[in-house]
C-alpha positions as CSV (number, residue, x, y, z in Angstrom):
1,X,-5.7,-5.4,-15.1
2,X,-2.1,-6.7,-14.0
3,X,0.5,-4.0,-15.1
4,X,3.5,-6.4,-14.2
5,X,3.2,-7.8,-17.3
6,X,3.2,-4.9,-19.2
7,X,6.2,-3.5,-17.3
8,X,8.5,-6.2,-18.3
9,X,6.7,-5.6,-21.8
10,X,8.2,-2.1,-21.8
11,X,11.9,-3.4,-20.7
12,X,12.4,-5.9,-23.0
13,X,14.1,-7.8,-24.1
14,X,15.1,-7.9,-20.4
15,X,12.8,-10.1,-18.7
16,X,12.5,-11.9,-15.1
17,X,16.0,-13.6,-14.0
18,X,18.5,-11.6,-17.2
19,X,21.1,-10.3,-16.1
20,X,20.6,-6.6,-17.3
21,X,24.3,-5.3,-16.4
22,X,27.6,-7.3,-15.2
23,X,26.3,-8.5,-11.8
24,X,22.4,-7.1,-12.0
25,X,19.7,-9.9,-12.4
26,X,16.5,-8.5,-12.6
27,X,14.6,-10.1,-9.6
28,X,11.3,-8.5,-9.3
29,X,8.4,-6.3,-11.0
30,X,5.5,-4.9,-8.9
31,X,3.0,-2.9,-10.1
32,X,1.5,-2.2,-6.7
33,X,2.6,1.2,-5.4
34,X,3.7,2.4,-9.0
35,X,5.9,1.2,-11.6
36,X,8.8,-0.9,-9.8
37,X,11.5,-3.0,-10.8
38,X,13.8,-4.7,-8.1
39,X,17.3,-6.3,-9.2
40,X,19.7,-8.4,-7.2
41,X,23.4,-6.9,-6.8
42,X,26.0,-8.9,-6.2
43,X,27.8,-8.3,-3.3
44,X,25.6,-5.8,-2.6
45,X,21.5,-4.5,-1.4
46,X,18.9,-4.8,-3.8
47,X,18.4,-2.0,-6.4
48,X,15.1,-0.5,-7.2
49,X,13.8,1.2,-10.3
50,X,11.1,3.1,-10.6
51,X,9.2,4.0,-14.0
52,X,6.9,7.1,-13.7
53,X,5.5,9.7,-16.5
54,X,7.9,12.2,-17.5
55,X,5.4,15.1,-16.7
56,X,4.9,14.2,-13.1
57,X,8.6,13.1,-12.5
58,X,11.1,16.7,-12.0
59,X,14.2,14.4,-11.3
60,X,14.9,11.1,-13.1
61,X,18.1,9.0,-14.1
62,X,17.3,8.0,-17.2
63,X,14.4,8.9,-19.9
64,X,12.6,8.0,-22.5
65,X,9.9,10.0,-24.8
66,X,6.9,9.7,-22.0
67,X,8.4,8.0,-19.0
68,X,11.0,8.4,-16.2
69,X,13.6,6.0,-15.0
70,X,14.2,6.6,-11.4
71,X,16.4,4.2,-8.9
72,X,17.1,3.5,-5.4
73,X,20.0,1.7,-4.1
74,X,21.4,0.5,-0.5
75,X,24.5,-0.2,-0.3
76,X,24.8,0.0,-4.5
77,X,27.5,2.1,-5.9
78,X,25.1,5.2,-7.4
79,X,27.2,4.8,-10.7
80,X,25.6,1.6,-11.3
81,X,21.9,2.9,-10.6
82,X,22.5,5.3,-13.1
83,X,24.0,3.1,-16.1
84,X,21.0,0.7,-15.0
85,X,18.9,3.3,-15.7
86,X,20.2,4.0,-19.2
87,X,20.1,0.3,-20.4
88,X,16.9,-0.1,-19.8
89,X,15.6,3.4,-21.0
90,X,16.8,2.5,-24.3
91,X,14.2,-0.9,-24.1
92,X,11.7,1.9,-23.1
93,X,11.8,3.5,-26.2
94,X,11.8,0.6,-28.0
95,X,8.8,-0.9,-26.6
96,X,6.6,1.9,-24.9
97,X,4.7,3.7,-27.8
98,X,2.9,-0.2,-28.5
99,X,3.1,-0.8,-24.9
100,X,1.2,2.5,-24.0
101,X,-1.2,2.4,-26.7
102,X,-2.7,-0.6,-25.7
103,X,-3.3,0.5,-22.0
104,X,-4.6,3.5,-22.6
105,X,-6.9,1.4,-25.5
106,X,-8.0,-0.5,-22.9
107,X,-8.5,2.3,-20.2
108,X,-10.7,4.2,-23.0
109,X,-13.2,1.1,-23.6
110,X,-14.0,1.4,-19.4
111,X,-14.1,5.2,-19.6
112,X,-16.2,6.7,-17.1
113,X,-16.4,3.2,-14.8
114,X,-15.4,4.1,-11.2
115,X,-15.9,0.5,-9.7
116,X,-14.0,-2.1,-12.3
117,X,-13.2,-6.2,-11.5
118,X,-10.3,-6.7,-12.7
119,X,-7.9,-10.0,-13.0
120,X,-4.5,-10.3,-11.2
121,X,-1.8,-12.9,-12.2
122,X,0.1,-12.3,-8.7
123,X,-1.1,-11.3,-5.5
124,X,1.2,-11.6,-2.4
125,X,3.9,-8.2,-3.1
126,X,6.8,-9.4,-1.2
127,X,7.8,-6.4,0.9
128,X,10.3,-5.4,4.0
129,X,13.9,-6.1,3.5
130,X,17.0,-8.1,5.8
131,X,19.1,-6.5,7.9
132,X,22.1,-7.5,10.1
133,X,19.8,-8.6,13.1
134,X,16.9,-10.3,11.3
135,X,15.0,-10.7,8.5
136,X,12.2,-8.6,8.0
137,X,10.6,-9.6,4.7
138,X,6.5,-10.2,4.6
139,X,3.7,-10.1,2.0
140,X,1.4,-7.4,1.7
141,X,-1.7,-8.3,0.1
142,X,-4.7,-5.8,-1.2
143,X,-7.7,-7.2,-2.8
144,X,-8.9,-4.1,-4.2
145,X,-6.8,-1.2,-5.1
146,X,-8.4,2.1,-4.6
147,X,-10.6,2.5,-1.0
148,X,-14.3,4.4,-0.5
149,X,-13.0,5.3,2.9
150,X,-11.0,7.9,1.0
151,X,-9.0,9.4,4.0
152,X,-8.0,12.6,1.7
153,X,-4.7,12.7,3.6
154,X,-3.8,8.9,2.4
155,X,0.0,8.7,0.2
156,X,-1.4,5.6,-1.6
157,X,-2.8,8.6,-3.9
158,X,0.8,9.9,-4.5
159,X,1.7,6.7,-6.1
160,X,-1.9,5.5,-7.7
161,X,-2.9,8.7,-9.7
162,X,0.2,8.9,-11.9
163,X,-0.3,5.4,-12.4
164,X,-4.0,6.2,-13.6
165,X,-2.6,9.5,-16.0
166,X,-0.2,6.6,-17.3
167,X,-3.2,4.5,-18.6
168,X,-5.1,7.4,-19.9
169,X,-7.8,6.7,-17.2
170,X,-9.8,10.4,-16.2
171,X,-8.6,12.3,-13.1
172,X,-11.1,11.2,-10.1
173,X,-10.7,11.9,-6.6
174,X,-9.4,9.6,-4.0
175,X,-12.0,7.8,-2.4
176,X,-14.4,7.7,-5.4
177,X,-12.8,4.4,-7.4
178,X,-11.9,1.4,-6.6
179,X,-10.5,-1.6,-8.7
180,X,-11.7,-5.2,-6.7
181,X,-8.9,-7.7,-7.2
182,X,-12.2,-10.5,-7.9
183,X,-9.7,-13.5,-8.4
184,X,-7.5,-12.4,-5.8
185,X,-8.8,-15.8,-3.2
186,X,-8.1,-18.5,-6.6
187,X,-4.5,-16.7,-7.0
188,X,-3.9,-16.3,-3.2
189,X,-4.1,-20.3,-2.8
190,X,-2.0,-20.8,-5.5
191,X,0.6,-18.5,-4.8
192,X,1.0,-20.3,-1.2
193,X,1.6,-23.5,-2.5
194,X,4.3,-22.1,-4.0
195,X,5.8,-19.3,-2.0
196,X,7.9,-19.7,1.7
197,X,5.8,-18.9,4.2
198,X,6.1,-15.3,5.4
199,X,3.7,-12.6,7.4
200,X,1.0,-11.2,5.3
201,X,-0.4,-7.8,6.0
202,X,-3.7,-6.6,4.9
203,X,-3.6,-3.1,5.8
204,X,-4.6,-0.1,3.8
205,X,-1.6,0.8,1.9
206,X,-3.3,0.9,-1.5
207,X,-6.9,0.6,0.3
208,X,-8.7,-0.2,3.2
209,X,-9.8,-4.1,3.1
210,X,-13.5,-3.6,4.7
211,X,-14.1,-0.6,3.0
212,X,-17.9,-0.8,2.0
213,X,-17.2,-2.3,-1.0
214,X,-16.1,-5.6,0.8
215,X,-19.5,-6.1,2.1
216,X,-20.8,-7.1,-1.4
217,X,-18.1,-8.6,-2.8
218,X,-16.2,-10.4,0.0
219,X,-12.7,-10.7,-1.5
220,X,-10.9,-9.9,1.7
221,X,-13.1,-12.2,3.7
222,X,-12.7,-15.1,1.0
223,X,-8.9,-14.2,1.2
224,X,-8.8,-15.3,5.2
225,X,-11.1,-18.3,4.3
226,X,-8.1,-19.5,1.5
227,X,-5.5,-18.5,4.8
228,X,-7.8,-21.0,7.1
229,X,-7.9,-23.6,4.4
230,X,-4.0,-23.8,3.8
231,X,-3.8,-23.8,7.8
232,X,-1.6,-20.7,7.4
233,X,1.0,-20.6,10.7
234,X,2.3,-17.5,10.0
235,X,1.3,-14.0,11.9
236,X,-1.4,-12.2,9.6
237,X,-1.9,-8.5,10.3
238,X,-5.2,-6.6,9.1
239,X,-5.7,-3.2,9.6
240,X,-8.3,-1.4,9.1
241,X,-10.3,2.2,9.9
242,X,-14.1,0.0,9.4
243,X,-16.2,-1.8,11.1
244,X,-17.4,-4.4,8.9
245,X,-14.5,-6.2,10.3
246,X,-16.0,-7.4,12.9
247,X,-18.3,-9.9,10.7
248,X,-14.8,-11.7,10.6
249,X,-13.4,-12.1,14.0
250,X,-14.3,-15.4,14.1
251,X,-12.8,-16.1,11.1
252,X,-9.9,-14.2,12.5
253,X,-9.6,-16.2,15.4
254,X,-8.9,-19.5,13.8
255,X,-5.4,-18.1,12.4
256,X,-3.0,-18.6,15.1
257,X,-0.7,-15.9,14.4
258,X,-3.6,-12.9,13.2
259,X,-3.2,-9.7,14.8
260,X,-6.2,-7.1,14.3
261,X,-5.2,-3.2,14.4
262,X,-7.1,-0.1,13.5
263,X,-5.8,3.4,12.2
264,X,-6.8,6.1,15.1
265,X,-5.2,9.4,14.8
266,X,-7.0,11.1,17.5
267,X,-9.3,10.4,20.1
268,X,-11.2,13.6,19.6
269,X,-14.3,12.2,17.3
270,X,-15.3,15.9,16.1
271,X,-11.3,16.0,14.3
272,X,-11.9,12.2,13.4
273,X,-15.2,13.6,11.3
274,X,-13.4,16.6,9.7
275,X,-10.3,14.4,8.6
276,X,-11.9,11.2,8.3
277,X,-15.4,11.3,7.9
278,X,-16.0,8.4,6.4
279,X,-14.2,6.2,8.7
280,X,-15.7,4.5,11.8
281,X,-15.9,6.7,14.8
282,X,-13.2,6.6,17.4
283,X,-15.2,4.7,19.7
284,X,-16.5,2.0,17.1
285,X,-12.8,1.5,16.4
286,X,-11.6,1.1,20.0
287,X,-14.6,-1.4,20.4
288,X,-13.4,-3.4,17.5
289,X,-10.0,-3.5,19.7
290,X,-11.6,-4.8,22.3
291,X,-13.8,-7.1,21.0
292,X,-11.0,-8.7,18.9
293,X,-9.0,-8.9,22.1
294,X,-11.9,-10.9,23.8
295,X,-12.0,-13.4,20.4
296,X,-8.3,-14.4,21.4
297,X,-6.4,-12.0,18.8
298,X,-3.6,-10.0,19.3
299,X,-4.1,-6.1,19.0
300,X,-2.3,-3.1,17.7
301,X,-2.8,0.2,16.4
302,X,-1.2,2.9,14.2
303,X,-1.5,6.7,14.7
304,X,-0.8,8.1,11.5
305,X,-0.8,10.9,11.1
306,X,-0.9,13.0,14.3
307,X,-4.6,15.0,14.7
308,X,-5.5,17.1,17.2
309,X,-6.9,16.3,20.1
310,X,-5.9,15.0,23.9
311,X,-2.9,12.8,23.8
312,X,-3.2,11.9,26.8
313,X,-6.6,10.6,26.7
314,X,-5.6,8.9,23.5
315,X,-2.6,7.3,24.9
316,X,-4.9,5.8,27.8
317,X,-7.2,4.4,25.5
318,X,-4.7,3.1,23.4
319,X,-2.8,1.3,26.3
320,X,-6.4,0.1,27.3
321,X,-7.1,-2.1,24.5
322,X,-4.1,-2.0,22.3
323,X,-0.6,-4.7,22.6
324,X,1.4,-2.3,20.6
325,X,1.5,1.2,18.9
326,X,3.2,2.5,15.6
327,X,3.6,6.5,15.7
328,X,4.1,8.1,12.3
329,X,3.8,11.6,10.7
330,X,1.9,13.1,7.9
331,X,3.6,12.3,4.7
332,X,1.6,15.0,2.8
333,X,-1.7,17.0,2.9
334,X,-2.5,15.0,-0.9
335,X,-6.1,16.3,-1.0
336,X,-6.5,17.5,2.3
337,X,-5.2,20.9,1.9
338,X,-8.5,22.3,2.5
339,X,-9.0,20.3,5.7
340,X,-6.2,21.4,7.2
341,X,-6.7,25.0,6.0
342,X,-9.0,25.1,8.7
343,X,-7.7,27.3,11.1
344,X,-8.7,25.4,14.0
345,X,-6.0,22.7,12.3
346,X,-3.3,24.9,10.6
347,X,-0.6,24.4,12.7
348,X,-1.0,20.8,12.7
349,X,0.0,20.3,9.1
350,X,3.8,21.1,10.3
351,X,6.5,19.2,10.3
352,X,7.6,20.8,13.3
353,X,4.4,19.8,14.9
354,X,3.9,16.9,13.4
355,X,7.0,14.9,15.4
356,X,6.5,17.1,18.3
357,X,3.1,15.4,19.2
358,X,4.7,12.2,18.1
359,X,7.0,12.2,20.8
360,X,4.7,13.8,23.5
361,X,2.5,10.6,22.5
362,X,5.3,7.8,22.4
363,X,6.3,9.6,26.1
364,X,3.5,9.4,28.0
């Protein structure tokens, strides 16, 4: 299911391009990471609001019976997010008891399914922003939402399991459902007919694109095949934590501006396994560096969040067969609380730790 259009459902009568408040077009609405609607500010950043369920949501602008009106704002006067807010809570309550109703209708009649096709009217989620110095704006696309690799640290479950209590669907862990995008290739080529060109990214921010699941279905691979067809010029970055990638390096290769990167945390497998134990091994994802670096592609990897282990050994190997590196934190232990309970791991939960073996890797 596509919640956009639901979301403008529960804001109307202020749909795509109306001017909501004196200067405030709403622009955008994205159901990807959550509830989001973007409006342009003249003379100003984009403005951001976020809809979320009243019981998960401590602090909110705006309200309505069952949901939470939230903003974000750069260089917005906060008064403004705040009266936005209002105006469209009061649509909310207009709309959201039908609105709701229906979803969670619908979420009943596929009780109990972990695995579910579902139809998308959009697919490219324009993301990044421009600054000052250069514009920084790309696509991120996901074919399936929801990833078997289920990394129990991952944030995508922060934002996706409100989303679910919204619908009514039952409480599952991460890493047990997924929802495959199946007409995600037909959209993808019609969305670049009539999009700008931009950089797409398929990396695992709401899953991981060769997570097992792929192998059967091919979505992501059909995806690269739409990218080849259109000859798209643009970079394309994939990341990934699995192997099955490999099946499309050739593929890959015949994108001029693809990058392949893989998610390694630590080079100490024996922590990959406790963390990650569904992943590929450390040395299965360094291979898949190196063997995308021999098929002509350009290479990069994230370390996110810091594990235990050798930095220095993972810094070598990473200068070995990566172009560039991305260092980030943990954003939250999510459902790895018992991992990290561990004793053998306690101290790395910290923040304090954390960005202390950030910048001991990003220094050597």
């Amino acid at each position: 299911m596509d919640l956009r259009a639901p979301l403008l459902e529960l804001v109307a009568p202020h749909g795509l391009g109306a001017e909501v408040l004196p200067g405030v077009v709403l622009e955008r609405a994205s159901a990807e990471l959550g509830l989001r609607l973007t409006f342009a500010v003249a003379g100003a950043g984009p403005l951001h609001v976020e809809l979320s369920p009243l019981a998960d949501t401590p602090r909110y602008a705006a309200r309505s019976t069952r949901l939470a009106l939230s903003y974000r704002a750069r260089g917005a006067d906060p008064g403004l997010g705040k009266r936005l807010c209002d105006t469209l809570a009061a649509a909310v309550r207009d709309n959201e008891e039908r609105v709701l109703a229906r979803l969670e209708a619908e979420a009943e009649a596929q009780a109990g399914a972990r695995l579910r096709e579902v139809e998308v009217d959009t697919l490219l989620e324009p993301m990044g922003r421009v600054t000052a110095a250069r514009d920084e704006t790309f696509y991120g696309l996901s074919p399936y939402v929801g990833c078997l690799v289920g990394c129990r640290f991952c944030y995508a479950q922060s934002h996706l399991d409100p989303l679910r209590r919204l619908l009514g669907r039952a409480a599952a862990p991460w890493g047990s459902w997924v929802d495959a995008r199946v007409n995600a290739p037909a959209v993808l080529a019609r969305e670049l007919e009539a999009r700008p060109r931009r950089p797409i990214k398929l990396c695992p921010i709401v899953s991981d694109p060769y997570q097992p699941l792929e192998k059967r279905l091919g979505l992501t691979r059909a995806c690269l095949e739409v990218l080849v067809g259109a000859a798209f010029d643009a970079p394309v970055f994939v990341l990934t934590r699995a192997p099955l990638v490999r099946r499309d390096l050739p593929l890959l290769a015949r994108l001029p501006g693809a990058h392949l990167g893989v998610s390694l945390p630590t080079a100490d497998d024996a922590v990959r396994a406790h963390f990650e134990p569904r992943a590929a091994s450390v040395d299965e994802r360094l291979a898949l560096l190196r063997d995308a670096r021999a098929a002509g592609l350009a290479t990069f990897a994230v370390v996110q969040p810091m594990l235990a282990g050798d930095r220095a050994e993972l810094a070598d190997a990473l200068a070995a067969h990566a172009d560039s590196v991305h260092l980030a934190v943990l954003q939250g232990e999510y459902g790895a609380a018992a991992d990290f309970d561990d004793p053998r791991f306690a101290a790395t939960r910290e923040p304090a730790w954390q960005k202390g073996a950030a910048a001991e890797l990003a220094g050597l």
